[in-house]
DONU-760221 format. One record per residue: residue number from 1; residue in three letters; x, y, z of N, C-alpha, C in turn. Coordinates in pm, whole numbers, plus 50000, padded with zeros to 5 digits. Layout:
{NUM,"ala",{X,Y,Z},{X,Y,Z},{X,Y,Z}}
...
***
This chain:
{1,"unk",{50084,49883,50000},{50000,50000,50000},{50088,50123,50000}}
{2,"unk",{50063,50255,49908},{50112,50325,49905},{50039,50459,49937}}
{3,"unk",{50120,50568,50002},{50037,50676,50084},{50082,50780,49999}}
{4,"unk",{50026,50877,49924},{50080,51004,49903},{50046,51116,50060}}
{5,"unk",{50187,51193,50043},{50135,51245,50211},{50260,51357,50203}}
{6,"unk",{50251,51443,50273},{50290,51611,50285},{50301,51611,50418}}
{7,"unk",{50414,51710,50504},{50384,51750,50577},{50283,51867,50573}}
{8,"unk",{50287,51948,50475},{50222,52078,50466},{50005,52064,50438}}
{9,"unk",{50004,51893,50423},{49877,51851,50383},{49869,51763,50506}}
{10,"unk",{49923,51782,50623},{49861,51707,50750},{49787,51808,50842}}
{11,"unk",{49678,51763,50857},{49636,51847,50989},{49624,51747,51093}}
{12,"unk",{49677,51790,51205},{49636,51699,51347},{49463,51670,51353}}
{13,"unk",{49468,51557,51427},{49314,51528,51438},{49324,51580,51599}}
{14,"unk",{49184,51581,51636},{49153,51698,51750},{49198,51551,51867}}
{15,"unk",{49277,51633,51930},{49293,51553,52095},{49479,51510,52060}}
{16,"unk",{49536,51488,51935},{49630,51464,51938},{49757,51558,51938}}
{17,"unk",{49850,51530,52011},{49937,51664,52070},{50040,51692,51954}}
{18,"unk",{50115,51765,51972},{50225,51830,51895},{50297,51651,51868}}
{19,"unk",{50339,51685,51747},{50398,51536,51743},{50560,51588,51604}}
{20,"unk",{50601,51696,51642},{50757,51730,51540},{50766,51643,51453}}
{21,"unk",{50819,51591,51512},{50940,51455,51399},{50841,51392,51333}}
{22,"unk",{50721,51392,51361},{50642,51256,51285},{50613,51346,51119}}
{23,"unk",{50606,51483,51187},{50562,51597,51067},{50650,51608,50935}}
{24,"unk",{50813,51553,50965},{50866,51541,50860},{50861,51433,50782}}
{25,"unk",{50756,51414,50732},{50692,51321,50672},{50753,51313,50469}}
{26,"unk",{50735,51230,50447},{50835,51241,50258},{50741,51324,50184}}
{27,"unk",{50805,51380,50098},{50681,51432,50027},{50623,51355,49897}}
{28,"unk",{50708,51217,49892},{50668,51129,49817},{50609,51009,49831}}
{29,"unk",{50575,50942,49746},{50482,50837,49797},{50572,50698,49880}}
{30,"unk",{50556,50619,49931},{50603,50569,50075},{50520,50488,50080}}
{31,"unk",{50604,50358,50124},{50501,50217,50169},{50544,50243,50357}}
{32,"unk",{50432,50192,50413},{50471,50134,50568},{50578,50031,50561}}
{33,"unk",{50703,50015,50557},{50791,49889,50522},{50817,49916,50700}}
{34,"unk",{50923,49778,50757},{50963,49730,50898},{51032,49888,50914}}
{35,"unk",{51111,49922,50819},{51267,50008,50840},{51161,50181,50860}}
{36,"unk",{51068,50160,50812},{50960,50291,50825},{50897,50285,50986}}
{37,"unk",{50880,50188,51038},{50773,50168,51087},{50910,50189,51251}}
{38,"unk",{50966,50098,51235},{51102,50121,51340},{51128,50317,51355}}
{39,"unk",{51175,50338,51265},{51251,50473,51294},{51123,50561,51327}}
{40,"unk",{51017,50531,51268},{50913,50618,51337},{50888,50576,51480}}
{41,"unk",{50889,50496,51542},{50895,50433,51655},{51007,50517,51755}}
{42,"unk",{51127,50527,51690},{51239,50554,51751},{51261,50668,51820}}
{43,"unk",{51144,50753,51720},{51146,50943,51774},{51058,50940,51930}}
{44,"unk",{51090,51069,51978},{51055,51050,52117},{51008,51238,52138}}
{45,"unk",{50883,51188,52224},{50797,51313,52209},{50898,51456,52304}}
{46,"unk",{50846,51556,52246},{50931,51617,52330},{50850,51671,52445}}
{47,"unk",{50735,51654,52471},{50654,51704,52653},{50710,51610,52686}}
{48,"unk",{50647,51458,52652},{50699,51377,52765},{50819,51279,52764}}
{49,"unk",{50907,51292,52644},{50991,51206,52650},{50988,51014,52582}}
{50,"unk",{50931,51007,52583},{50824,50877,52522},{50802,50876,52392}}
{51,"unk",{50833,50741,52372},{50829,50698,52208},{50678,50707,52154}}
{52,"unk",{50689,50762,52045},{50525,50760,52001},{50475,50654,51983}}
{53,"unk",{50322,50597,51972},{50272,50468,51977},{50256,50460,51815}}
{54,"unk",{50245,50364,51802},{50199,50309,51648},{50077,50366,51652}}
{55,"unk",{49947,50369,51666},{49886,50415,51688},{49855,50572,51650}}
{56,"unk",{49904,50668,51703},{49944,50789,51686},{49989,50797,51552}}
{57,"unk",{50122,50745,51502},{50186,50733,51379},{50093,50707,51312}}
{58,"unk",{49978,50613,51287},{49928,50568,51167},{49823,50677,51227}}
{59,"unk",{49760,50755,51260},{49670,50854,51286},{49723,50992,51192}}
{60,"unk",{49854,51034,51232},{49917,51127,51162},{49940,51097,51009}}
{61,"unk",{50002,50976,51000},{49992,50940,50833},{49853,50946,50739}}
{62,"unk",{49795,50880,50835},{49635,50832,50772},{49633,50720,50720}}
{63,"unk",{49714,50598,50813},{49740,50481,50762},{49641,50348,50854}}
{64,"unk",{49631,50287,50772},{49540,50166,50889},{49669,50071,50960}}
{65,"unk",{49681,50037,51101},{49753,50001,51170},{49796,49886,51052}}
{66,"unk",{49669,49844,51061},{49676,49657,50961},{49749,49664,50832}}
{67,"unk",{49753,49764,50748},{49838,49770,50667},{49997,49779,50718}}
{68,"unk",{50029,49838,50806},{50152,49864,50862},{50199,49698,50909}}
{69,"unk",{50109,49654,50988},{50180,49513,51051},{50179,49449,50950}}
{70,"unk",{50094,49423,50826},{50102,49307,50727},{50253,49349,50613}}
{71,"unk",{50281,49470,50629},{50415,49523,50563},{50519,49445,50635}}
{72,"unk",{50507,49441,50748},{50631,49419,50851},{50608,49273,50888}}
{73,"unk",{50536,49201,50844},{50510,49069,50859},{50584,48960,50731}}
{74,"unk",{50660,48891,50829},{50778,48813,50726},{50728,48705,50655}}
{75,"unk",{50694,48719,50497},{50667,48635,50454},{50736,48441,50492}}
{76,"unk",{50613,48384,50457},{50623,48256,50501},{50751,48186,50385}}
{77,"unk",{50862,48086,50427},{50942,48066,50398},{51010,47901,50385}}
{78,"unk",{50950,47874,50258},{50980,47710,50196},{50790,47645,50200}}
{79,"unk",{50815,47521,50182},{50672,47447,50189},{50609,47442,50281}}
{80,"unk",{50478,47437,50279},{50407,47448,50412},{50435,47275,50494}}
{81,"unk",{50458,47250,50589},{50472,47148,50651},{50317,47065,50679}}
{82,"unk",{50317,46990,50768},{50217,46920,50851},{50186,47010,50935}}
{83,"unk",{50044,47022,50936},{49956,47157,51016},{49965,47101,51158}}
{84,"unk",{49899,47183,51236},{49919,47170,51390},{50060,47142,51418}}
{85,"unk",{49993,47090,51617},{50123,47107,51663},{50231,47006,51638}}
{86,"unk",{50401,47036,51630},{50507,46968,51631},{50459,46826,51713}}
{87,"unk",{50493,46731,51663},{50481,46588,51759},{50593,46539,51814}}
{88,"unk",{50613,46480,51881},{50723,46410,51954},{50806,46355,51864}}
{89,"unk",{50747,46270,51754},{50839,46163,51702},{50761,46172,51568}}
{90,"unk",{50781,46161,51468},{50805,46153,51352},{50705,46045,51280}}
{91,"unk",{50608,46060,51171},{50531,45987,51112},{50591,45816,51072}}
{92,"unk",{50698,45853,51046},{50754,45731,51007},{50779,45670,51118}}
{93,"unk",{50838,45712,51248},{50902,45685,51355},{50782,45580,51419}}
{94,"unk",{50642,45643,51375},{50512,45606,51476},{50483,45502,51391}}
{95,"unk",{50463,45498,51250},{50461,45361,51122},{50529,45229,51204}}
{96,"unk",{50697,45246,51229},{50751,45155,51267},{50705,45080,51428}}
{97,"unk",{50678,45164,51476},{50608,45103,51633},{50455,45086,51590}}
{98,"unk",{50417,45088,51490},{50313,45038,51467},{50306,44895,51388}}
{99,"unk",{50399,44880,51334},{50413,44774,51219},{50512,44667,51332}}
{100,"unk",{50538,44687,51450},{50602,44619,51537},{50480,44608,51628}}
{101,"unk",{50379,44687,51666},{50266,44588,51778},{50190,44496,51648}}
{102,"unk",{50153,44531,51525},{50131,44409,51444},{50141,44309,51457}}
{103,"unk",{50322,44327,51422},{50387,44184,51364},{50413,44079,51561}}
{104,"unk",{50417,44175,51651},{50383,44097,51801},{50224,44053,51817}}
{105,"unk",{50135,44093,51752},{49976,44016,51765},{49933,43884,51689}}
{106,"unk",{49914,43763,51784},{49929,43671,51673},{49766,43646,51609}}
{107,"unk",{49715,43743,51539},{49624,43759,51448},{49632,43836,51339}}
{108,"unk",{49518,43769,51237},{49610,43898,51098},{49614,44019,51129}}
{109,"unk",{49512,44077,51187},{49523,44208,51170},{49439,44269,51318}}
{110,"unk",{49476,44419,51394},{49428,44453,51448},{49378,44580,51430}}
{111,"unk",{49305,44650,51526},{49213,44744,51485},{49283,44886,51559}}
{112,"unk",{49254,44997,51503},{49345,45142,51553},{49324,45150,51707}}
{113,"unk",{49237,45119,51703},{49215,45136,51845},{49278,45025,51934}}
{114,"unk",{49309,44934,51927},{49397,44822,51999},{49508,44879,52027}}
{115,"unk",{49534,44873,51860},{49717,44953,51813},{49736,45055,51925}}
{116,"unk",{49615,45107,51894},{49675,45286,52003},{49689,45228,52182}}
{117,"unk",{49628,45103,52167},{49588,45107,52336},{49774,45002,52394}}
{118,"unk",{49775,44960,52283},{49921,44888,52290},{50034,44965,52284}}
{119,"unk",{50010,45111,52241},{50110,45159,52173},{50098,45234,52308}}
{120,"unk",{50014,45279,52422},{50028,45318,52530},{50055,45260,52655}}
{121,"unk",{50032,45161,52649},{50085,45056,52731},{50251,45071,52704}}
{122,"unk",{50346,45062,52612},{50466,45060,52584},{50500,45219,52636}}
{123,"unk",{50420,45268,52648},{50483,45450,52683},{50470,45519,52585}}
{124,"unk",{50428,45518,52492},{50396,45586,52368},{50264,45653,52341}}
{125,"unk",{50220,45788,52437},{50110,45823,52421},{50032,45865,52231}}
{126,"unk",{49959,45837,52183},{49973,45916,52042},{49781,45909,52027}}
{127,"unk",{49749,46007,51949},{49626,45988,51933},{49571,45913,51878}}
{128,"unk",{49400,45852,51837},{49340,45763,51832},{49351,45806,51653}}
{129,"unk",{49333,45963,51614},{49288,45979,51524},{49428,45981,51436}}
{130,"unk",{49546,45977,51504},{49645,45972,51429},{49706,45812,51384}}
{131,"unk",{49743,45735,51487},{49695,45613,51482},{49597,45579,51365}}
{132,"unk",{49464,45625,51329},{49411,45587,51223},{49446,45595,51105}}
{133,"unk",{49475,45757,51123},{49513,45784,50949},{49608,45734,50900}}
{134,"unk",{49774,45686,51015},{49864,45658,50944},{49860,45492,50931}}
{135,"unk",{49751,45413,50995},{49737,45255,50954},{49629,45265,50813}}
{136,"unk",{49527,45401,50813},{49453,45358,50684},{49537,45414,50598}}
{137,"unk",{49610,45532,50598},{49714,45536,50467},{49851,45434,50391}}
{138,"unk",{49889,45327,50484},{49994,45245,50497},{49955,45120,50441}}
{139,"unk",{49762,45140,50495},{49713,44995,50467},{49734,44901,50575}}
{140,"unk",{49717,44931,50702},{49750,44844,50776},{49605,44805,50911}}
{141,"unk",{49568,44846,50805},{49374,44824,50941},{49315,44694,50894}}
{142,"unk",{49296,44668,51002},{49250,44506,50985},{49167,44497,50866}}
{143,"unk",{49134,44380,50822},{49044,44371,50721},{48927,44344,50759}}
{144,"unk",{48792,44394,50687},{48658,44376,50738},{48590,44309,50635}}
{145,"unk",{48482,44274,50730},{48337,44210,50626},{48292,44297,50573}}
{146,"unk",{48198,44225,50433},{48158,44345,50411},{48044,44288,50419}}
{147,"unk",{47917,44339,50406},{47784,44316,50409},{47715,44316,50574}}
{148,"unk",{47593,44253,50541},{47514,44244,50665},{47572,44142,50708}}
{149,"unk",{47579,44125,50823},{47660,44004,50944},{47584,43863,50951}}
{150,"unk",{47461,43853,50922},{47411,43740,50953},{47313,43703,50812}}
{151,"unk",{47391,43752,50664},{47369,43696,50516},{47283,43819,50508}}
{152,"unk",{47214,43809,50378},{47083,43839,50322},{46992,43881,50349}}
{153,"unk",{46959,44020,50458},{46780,44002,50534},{46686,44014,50463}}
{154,"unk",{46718,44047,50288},{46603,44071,50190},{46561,43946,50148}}
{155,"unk",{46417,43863,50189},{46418,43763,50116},{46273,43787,50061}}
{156,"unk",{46203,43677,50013},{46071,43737,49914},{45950,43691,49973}}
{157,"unk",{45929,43718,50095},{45829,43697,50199},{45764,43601,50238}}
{158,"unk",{45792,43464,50150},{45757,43352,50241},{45859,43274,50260}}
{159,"unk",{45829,43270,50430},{45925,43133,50509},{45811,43020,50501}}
{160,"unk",{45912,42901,50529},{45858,42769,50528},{45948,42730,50593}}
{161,"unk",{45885,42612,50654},{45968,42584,50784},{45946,42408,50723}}
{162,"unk",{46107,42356,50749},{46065,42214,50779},{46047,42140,50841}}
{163,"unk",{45967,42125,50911},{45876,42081,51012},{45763,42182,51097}}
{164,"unk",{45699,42088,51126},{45613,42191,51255},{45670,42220,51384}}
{165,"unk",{45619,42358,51445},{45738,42365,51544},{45565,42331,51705}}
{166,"unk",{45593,42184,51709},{45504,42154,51799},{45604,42049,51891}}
{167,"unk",{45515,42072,52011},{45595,41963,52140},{45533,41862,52170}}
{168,"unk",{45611,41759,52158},{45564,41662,52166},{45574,41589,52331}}
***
């Protein structure tokens, strides 16, 4: 963002005091950059001695604070990583202690939630939901049925029974 701005085209807004140094303002156009925003910072009022506030400064300019901090805000630098917080140990690190309570269960396969409850038992706190994603991305979640559990419940409405169901 760029400001055209004068000292000779500033008027103080009402309530704000003598402010010198801020008045020698460029008479050319000017971004809020860090190296702007510092040295205006640096001047010091002369009643009371005290650095002017940001605040004040972007009042006298006619600048929005938010433009000033997003100037002075250090662009982000290389690829964005894995969101949230830093973890203890490493995706791969958690794969391998996972692919080790596996290969110690003597069944084919176990379920995230076992994994995680084994993997805390050993001292390895880690979440349920992380635990999931990295056994369903690896491929390592037990295998399931698929369908209804007890066959077919669609059938074509008549039962027949063989036999009668009487007591003898």
């Amino acid at each position: 963002m760029h400001i055209a701005c004068s000292a000779s085209s500033l008027s103080l807004p009402r309530g704000v005091p003598h402010v010198g140094p801020l008045l020698a303002a460029p008479t050319r156009w000017f971004s809020p950059d860090p190296v702007w925003r510092q040295r205006m910072s640096r001047h010091r009022s002369v009643g009371t001695g005290r650095r002017y506030p940001l605040t004040m400064i972007c009042r006298v300019y006619r600048l929005a604070r938010s433009s000033v901090y997003a100037a002075g805000a250090a662009p982000a630098v290389g690829p964005p990583g894995k969101r949230g917080p830093k973890t203890r140990g490493s995706d791969a690190e958690l794969v391998e202690e996972i692919r080790a309570v596996l290969a110690a269960c003597p069944f084919h396969g176990e379920g995230y939630r076992k994994v995680r409850a084994r993997l805390a038992h050993r001292g390895r706190a880690v979440s349920g939901k992380r635990v999931l994603r990295l056994m369903r991305t690896h491929g390592l979640l037990a295998p399931r049925r698929l369908g209804p559990p007890n066959g077919n419940p669609a059938h074509d409405g008549t039962i027949t029974t063989d036999r009668p169901d009487v007591a003898v």
